[in-house]
N, C-alpha and C positions, 0 to 999 in steps of 0.2 A: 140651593141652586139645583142640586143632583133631581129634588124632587118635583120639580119643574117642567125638567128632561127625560125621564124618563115617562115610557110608554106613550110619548109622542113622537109624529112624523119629523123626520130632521128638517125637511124645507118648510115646516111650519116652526120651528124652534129657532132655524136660520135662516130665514128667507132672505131675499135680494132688500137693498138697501131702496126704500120707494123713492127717495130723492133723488140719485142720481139715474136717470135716466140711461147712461151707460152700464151700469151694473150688470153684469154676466156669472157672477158666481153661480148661481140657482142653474144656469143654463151648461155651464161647465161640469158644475157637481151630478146630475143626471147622467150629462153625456157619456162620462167614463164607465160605469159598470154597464152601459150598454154596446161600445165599444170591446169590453173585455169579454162579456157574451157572444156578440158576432163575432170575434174572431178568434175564442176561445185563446187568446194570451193574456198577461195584464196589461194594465193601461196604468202608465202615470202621469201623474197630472201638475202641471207647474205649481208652485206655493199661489194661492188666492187673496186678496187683501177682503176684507171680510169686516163691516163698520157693526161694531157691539153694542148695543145701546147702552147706554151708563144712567138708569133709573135714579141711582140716587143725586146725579146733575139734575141742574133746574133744567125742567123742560125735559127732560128726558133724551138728555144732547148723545150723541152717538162717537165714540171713539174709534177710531182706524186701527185694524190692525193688518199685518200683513206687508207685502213688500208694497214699495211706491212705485 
């Protein structure tokens, strides 16, 4: 797995879920370290539900994780 991830972009490694059409992680995950730049404090950011794909399901079915 490690080598998979490493020396790639994280929103290409985690991008937003194409199904659900609500999906905002990708747009949450940005938005903080530009928040923490403009205002020069940190920024925290609520837990994100985040759907992992699970390759070895048939079909390459997608698991939840995160809060509901």
């Amino acid at each position: 797995m490690r080598e998979q991830l490493v020396g790639r972009h994280v929103f290409d490694v985690f991008p937003d879920n194409s199904n659900d059409p609500a999906a905002t992680g990708m747009r949450t995950l940005k938005a903080s370290p530009y928040r923490a730049l403009t205002t020069g404090e940190r920024d925290a950011m609520a837990l994100q539900r985040y759907d992992v794909g699970a390759p070895d399901r048939p079909g390459g079915g997608r698991s939840a994780t995160g809060p509901r």
